[in-house]
Backbone as CSV, one residue per row, in Angstrom:
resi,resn,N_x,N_y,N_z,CA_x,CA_y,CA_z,C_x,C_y,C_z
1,UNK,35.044,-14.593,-87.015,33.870,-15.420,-86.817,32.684,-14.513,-86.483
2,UNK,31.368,-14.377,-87.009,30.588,-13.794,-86.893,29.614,-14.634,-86.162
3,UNK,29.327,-14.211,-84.937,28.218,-14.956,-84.040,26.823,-14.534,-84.005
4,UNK,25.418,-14.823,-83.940,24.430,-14.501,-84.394,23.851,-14.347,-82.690
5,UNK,23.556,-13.160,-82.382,23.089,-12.747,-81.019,21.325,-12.826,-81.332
6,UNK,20.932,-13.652,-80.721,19.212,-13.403,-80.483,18.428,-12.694,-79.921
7,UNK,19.206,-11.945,-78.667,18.792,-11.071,-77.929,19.964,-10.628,-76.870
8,UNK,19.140,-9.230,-76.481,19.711,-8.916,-75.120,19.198,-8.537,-74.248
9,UNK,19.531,-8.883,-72.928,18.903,-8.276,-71.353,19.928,-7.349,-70.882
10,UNK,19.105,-6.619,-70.016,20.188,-5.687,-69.193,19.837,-5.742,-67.927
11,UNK,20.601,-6.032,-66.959,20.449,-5.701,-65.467,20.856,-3.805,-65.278
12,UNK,20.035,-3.869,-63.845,19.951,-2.584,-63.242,20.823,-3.113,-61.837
13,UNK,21.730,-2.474,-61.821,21.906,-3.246,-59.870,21.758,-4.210,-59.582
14,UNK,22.062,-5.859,-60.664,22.013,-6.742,-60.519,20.724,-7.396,-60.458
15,UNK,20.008,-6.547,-61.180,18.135,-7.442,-61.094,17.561,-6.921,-62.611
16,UNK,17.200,-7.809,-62.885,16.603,-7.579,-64.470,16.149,-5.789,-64.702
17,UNK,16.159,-5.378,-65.459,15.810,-4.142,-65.945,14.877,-4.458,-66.828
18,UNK,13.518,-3.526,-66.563,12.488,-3.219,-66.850,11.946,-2.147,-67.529
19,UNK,12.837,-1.702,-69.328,12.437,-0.833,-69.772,11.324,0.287,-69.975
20,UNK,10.115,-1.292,-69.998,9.038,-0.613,-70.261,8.429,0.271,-69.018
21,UNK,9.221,-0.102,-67.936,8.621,0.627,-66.934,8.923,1.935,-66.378
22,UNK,9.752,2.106,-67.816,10.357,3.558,-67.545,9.921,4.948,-68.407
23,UNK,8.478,4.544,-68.826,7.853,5.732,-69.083,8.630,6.335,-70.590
24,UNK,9.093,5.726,-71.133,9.898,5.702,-72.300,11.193,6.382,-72.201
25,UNK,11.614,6.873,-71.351,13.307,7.405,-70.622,14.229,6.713,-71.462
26,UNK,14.146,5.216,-71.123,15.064,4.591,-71.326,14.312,3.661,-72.090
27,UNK,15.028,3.126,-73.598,14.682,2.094,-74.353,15.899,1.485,-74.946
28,UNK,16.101,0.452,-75.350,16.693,-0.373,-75.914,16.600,-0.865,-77.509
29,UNK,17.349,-0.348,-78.262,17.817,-0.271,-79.661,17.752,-2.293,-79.651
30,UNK,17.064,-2.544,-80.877,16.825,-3.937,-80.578,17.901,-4.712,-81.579
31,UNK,18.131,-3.728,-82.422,19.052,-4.248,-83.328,20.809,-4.638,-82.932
32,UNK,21.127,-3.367,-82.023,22.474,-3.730,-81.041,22.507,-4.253,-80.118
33,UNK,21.220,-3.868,-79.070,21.494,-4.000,-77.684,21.524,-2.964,-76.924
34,UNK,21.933,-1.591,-77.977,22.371,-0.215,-76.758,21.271,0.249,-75.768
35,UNK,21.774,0.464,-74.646,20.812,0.961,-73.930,20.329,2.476,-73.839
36,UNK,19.597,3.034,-74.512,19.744,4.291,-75.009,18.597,5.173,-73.699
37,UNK,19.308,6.371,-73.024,18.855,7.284,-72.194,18.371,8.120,-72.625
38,UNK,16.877,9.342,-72.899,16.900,10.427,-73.911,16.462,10.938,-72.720
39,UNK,16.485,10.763,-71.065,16.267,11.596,-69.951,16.926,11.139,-68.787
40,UNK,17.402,10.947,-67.747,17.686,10.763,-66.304,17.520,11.337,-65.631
41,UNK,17.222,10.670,-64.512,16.652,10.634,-63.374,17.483,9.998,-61.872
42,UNK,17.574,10.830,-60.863,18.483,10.268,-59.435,18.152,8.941,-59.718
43,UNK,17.323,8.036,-60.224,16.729,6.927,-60.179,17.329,6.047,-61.184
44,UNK,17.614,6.526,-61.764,18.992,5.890,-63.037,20.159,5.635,-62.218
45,UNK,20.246,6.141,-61.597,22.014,6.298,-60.985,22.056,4.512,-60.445
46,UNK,23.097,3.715,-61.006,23.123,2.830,-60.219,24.728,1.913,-61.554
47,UNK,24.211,0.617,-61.174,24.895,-0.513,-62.068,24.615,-1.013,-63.485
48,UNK,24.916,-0.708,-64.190,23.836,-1.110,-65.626,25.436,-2.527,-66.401
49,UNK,24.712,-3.791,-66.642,25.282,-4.441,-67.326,24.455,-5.347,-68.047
50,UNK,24.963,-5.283,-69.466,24.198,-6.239,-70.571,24.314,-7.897,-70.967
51,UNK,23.607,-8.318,-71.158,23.407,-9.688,-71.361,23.035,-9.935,-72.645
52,UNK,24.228,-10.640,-73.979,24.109,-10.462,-74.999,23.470,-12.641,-75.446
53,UNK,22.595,-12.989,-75.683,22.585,-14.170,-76.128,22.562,-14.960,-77.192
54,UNK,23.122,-15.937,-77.675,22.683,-16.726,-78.802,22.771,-18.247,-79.057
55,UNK,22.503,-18.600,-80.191,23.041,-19.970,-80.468,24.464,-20.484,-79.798
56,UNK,25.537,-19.653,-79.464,27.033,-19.785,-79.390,26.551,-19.870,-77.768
57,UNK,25.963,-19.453,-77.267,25.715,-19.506,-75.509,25.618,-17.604,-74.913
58,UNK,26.081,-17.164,-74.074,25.829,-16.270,-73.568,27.132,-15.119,-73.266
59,UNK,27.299,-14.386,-73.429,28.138,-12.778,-72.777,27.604,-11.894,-72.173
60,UNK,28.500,-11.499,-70.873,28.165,-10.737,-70.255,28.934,-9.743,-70.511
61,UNK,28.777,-8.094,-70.378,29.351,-7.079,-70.606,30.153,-6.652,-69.133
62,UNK,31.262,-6.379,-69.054,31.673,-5.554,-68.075,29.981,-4.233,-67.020
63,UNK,29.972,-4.022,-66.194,29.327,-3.567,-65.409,29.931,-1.815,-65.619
64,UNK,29.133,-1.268,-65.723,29.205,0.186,-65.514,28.375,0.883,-64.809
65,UNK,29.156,1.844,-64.261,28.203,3.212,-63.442,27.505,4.305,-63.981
66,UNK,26.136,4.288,-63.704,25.842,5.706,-63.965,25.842,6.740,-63.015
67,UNK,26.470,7.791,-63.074,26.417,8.567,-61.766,25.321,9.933,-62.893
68,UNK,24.332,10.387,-62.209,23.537,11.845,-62.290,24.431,12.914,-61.597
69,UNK,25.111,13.698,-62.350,25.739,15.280,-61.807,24.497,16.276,-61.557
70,UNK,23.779,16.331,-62.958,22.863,17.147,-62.880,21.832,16.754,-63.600
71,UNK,20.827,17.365,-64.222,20.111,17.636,-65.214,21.091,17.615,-66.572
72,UNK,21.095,16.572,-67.360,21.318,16.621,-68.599,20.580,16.627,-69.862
73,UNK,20.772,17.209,-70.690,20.118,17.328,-72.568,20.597,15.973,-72.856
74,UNK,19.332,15.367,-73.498,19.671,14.627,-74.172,21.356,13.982,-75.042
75,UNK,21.637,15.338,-75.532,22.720,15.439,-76.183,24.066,14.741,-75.136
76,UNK,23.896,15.019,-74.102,24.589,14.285,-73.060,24.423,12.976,-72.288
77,UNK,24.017,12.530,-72.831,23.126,11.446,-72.263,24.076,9.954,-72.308
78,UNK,23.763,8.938,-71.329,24.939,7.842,-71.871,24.435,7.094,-72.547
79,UNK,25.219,6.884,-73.699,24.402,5.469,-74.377,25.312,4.457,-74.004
80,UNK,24.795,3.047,-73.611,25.850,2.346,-72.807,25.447,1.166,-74.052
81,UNK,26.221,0.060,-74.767,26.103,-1.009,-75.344,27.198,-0.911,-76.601
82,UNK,27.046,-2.094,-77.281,28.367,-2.466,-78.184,27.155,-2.399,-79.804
83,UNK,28.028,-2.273,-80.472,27.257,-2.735,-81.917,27.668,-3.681,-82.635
C-alpha cells in the first residue's frame, strides 16, 4: 500500500524544531523528510524525532540521540529520516 505523506515536522527535545533558525546547519530534504546536518554544534546535541503526515492520519518516528564527540566533516554528519 503506498500512502501519500504531505509533510513532515521534526521535534528537537520534544518542542517543534525550527530549521530556519539554524543559520542553514540544518535543513530538511522536503521530498523525504531527512533531516540533513552539513555542521554541528554542542547545541544540536539533544532528542530529534520526526512527524510524518497525510491523508491516512499521522506517524511518529522512534526518537533518537544526537550526541557531539567532536568537531565533525560534513562527511560524518547524521542524516536522521526514512525515504
Amino acid at each position: 500500500m503506498n500512502l501519500v505523506v504531505y509533510g513532515y515536522r521534526w521535534q528537537y527535545n520534544d518542542a517543534p524544531l525550527d530549521v530556519s533558525a539554524t543559520g542553514g546547519r540544518i535543513r530538511l530534504a522536503t521530498d523525504s523528510g531527512t533531516l540533513i546536518f552539513t555542521e554541528t554544534t554542542a547545541e544540536d546535541e539533544g532528542i530529534y524525532q520526526c512527524i510524518a503526515y497525510g491523508a491516512a492520519g499521522t506517524a511518529v518516528s522512534g526518537k533518537v540521540i544526537l550526541l557531539q564527540k567532536s568537531k565533525l566533516s560534513c562527511a560524518y554528519c547524521v542524516i536522521i529520516g526514512r525515504k
